[in-house]
SEDODO-233994 format. One line per 5 residues: number of its first residue (from 1); their letters; for each residue x, y negated, z negated of C-alpha. Coordinates in steps of 0.5 Angstrom, whole numbers. Layout:
BEGIN
NUM	A	X/Y/Z; ...
% end
This chain:
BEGIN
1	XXXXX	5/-26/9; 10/-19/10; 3/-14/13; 7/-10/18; 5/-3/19
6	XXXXX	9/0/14; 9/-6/9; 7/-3/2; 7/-9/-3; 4/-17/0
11	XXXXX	9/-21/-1; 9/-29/1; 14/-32/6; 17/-38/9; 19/-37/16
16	XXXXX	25/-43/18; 24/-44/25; 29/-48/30; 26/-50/37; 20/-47/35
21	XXXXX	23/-40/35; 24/-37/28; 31/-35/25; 30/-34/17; 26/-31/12
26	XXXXX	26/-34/6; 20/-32/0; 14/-37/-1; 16/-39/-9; 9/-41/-9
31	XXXXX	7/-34/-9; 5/-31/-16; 8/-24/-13; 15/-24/-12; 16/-33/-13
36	XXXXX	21/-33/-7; 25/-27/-7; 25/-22/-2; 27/-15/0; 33/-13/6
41	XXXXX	25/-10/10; 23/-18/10; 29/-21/12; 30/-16/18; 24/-17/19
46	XXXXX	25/-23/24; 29/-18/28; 23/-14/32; 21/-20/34; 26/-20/39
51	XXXXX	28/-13/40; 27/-12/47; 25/-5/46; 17/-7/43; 12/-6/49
56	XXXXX	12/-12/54; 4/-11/56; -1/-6/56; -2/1/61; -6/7/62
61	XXXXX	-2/13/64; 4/10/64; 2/4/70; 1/-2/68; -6/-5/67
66	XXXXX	-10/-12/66; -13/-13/58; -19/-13/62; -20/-6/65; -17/-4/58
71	XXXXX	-23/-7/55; -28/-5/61; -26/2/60; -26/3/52; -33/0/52
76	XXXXX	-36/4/57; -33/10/54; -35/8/46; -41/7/49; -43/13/52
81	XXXXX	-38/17/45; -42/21/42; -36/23/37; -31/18/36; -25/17/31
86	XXXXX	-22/10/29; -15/11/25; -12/5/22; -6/4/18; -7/3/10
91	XXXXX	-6/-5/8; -12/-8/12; -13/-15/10; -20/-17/7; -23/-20/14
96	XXXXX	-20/-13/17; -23/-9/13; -30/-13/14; -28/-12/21; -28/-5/21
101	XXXXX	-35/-4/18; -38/-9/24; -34/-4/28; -39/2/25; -45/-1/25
106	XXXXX	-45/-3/32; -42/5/34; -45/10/30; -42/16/32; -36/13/29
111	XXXXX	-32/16/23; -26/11/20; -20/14/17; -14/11/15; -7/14/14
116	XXXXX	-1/13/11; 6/17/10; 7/13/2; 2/12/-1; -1/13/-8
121	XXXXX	-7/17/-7; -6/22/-14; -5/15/-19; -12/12/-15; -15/18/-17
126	XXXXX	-14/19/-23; -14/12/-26; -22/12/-22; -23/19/-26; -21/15/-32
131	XXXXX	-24/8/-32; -30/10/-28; -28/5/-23; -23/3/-17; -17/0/-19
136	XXXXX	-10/0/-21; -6/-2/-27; -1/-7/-26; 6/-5/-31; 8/-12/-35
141	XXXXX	14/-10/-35; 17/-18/-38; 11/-16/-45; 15/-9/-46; 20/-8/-52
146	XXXXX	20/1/-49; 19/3/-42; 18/9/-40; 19/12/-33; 17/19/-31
151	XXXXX	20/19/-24; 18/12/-22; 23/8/-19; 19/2/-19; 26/-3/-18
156	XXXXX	26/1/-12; 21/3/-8; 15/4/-13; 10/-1/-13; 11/-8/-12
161	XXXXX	19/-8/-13; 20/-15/-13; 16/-17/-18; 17/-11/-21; 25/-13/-22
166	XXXXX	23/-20/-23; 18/-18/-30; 23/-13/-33; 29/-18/-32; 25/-23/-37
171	XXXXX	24/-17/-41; 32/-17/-42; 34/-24/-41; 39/-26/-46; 44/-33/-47
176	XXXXX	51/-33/-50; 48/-36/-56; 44/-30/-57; 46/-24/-55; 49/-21/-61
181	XXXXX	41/-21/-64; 38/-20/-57; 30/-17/-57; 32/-14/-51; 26/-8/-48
186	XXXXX	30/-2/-48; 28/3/-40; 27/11/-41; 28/15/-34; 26/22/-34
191	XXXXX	26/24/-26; 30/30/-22; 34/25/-17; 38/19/-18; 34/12/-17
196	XXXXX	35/5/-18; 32/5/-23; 35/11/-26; 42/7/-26; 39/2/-30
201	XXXXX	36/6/-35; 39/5/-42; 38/13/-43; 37/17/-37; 33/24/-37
206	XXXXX	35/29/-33; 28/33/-32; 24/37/-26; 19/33/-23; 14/39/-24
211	XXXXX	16/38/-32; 13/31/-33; 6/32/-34; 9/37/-39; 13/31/-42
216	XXXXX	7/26/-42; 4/31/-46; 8/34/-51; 10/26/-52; 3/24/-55
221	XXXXX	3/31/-59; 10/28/-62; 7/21/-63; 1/25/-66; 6/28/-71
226	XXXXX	7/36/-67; 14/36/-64; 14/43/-63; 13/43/-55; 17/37/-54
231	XXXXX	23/41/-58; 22/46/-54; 22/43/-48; 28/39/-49; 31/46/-51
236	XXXXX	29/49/-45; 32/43/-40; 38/41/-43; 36/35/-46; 38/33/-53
241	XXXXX	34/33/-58; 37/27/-61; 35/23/-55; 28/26/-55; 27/24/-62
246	XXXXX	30/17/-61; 25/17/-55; 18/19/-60; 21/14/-66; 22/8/-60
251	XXXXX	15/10/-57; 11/10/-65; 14/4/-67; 13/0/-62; 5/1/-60
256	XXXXX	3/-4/-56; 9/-6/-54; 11/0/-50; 8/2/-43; 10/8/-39
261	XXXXX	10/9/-31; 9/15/-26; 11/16/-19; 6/16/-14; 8/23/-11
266	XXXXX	6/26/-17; 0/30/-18; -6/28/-21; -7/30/-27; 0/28/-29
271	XXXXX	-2/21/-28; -8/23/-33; -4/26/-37; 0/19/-37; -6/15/-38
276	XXXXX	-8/19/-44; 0/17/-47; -2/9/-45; -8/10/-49; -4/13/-55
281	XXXXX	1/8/-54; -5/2/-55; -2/-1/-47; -8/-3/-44; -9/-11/-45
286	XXXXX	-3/-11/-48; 2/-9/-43; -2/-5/-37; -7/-10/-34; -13/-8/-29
291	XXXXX	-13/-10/-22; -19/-9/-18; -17/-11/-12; -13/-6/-9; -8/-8/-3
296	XXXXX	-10/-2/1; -15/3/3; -15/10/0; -11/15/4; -16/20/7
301	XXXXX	-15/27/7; -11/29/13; -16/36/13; -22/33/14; -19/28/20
306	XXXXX	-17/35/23; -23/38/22; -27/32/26; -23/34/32; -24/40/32
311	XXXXX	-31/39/32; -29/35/38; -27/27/39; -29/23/46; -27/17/42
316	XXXXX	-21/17/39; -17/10/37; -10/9/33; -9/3/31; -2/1/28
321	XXXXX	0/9/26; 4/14/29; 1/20/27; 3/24/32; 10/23/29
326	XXXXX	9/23/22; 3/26/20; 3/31/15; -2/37/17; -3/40/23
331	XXXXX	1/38/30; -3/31/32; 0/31/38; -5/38/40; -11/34/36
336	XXXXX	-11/29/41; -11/33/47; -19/35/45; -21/27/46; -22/25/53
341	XXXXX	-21/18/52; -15/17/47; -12/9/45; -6/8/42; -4/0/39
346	XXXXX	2/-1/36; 8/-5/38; 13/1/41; 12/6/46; 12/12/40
351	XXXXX	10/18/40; 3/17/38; 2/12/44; 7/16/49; 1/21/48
356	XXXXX	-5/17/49; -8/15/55; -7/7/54; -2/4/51; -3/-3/47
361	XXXXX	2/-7/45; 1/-10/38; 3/-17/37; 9/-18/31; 7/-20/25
366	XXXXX	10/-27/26; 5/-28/31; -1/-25/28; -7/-30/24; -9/-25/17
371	XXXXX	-11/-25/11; -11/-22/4; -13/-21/-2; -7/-16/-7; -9/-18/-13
376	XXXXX	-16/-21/-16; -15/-28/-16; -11/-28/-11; -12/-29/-4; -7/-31/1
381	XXXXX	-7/-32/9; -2/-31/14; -1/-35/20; 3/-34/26; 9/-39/27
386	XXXXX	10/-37/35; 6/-35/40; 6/-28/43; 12/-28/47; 10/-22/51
391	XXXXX	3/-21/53; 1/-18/46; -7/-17/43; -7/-16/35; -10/-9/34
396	XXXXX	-16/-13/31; -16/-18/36; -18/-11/41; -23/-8/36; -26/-15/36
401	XXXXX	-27/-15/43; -30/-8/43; -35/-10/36; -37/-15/41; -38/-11/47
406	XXXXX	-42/-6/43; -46/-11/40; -53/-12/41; -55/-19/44; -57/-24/39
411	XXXXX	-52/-21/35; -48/-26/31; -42/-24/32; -41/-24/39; -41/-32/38
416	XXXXX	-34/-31/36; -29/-33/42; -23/-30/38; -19/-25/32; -18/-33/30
421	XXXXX	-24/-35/31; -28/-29/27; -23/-30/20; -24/-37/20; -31/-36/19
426	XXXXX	-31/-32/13; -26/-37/10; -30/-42/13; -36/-39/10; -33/-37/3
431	XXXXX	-33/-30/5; -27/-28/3; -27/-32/-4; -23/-27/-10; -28/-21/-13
436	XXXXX	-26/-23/-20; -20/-24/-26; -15/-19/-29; -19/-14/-34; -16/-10/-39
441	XXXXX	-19/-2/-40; -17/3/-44; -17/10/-42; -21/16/-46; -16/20/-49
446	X	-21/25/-49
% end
């Protein structure tokens, strides 16, 4: 599986290696996700396993140190912690994330957070508002006959792109035969800057990002019958009214079969305001499916992680997130000068772990054992196709040292010899089984 730090989506990967060294990376065409294709960040993605930049092995204060000593030292001061924070990037697997919460309960003092610079925090919100529960709607883009997108560029960066483009090409497949007669899905682009997928739209709206939850709603009062302030906004931004009235006619004729996206960078009520238009549109169950299991965590507010080390931090772990150059508050760097003891994991010598008393070599994905869980039903495991080639720990491995250090004795989990070890055991166990099939929902248009 591609789950690297900054991975968004899960796809399934087939890696050629030659003398035991891999060379090639090839989609896993068994996946249901992406069925075999992959994206230019998963090809390249054998490269930073032989970058010669990636950290060799672990230091304090910039000297070399053993893992021992690197493990001594972080029990003994979570031990004694009375505050401690615990960062860890988005797109935890199953076992990682039951990892984490060992972690917590063999430390109480702890607080976890989970940061990421792309994120879909505003559409979780919403839909979690609307449904009552936690969950994502997956786009049927192969089921569609009209697709709206309000800045969504989900052939390109929105979502899961590869079979985002897969399900859409379906939608638009046609043979020589039949090409003249083709019912072929028709793509509506309303955004502010130009995108893939704005450049394979049928018709192309040029509009502010701030004017789309306007859009939204003008639309459902169009569809309802009142034009009047979807005129007004077309009069207003330059688009022609022969296109926004073909757009609304499109849209009637087709419910059930139309399906509108928003991008994740828009606020939470525009993405209320599409999910309303959905339901009008009669797309839930027909060309918008319900995805319980979230392939990541919900990004925390970066002011109430600021606001914990104000209060004051012994303790304070990064695991596999550079916040010190990315995040999106306060200078983090100032932050984590109140810790007293700081641990940065990651597979460079970032900004993050240049600031942190040690610094923890990360091992390369092809390297690591993993699981997840990107769609209910649908549970994949990652499993390394080399051994470390420097002396590299996965960062769960290290927070799996750690649980067992701080673990009372009798505990079960200090049975676990290692990271591999531990996520055996829950597969083993029927632990980390699916937690359900697709559902349909359908919002309230209240």
């Amino acid at each position: 599986l591609d789950i690297g730090p900054e991975t968004v989506d899960l796809y399934g990967m087939i890696i050629k290696t030659v003398d035991g060294r891999p060379i090639k990376i090839e989609g896993n065409p068994d996946h249901p996700i992406n069925r075999g294709t992959t994206s230019a960040a998963m090809q390249a993605s054998v490269l930073s396993l032989y970058d010669p930049d990636r950290l060799r092995g672990p230091s304090g204060g910039g000297s070399p140190i053993s893992w021992e000593a690197v493990d001594q030292r972080v029990s003994e001061a979570l031990r004694g912690a009375s505050s401690v924070v615990l960062l860890t990037r988005a797109n935890l697997g199953p076992t990682e994330r039951e990892l984490v919460r060992r972690f917590l309960s063999v430390t109480p003092n702890a607080r976890h957070f989970v940061h990421a610079v792309i994120h879909d925090g505003p559409r979780r919100a919403a839909l979690a508002k609307i449904y009552g529960a936690v969950g994502e709607l997956l786009p049927r883009f192969d089921r569609a006959r009209v697709i709206l997108s309000l800045d969504s560029d989900f052939l390109g960066t929105d979502g899961a792109v590869l079979e985002n483009i897969r399900l859409f090409t379906e939608g638009r497949r046609v043979n020589d035969a039949e090409h003249l007669h083709a019912d072929i899905s028709r793509l509506y682009v309303a955004e502010g800057a130009m995108t893939v997928t704005g450049s394979n739209a049928d018709h192309r709206i040029r509009l502010r990002p701030s004017a789309m939850r306007r859009l939204a709603s003008s639309l459902v009062r169009a569809i309802e019958g009142d034009a009047t302030e979807l005129n007004a906004l077309g009069a207003e931004s330059g688009v022609s009214p022969v296109l926004l009235t073909a757009l609304v006619d499109d849209l009637r004729r087709n419910r059930g079969g139309a399906l509108v996206v928003a991008g994740p960078h828009l606020p939470e009520a525009d993405h209320a305001a599409v999910a309303i238009l959905n339901d009008i549109l009669r797309a839930p169950g027909n060309t918008l499916w319900w995805n319980t299991a979230l392939p990541s965590l919900k990004v925390d507010d970066p002011a109430e992680v600021e606001a914990v080390f104000e209060r004051g931090v012994d303790v304070a772990i990064m695991l596999d997130t550079n916040p010190v150059y990315d995040w999106p508050g306060k200078d983090f760097a100032s932050l984590l000068s109140r810790a007293r003891l700081t641990v940065g994991h990651g597979q460079y010598l970032d900004e993050t772990l240049a600031a942190c008393s040690l610094a923890l070599p990360s091992s390369h994905n092809l390297e690591s054992w993993n699981d997840a869980e990107p769609r209910a039903g649908v549970m994949s495991i990652c499993q390394p196709v080399i051994a470390p080639l420097f002396n590299t720990r996965q960062s769960a491995e290290s927070l799996l040292t750690w649980t067992k250090a701080l673990a009372a004795e009798g505990d079960a989990i200090r049975s676990f010899e290692d990271w591999h070890d531990y996520l055996r055991s829950r597969w083993g166990e029927g632990s980390a089984t699916a937690t359900g099939g697709r559902e349909a929902a359908r919002p309230s248009a209240s």
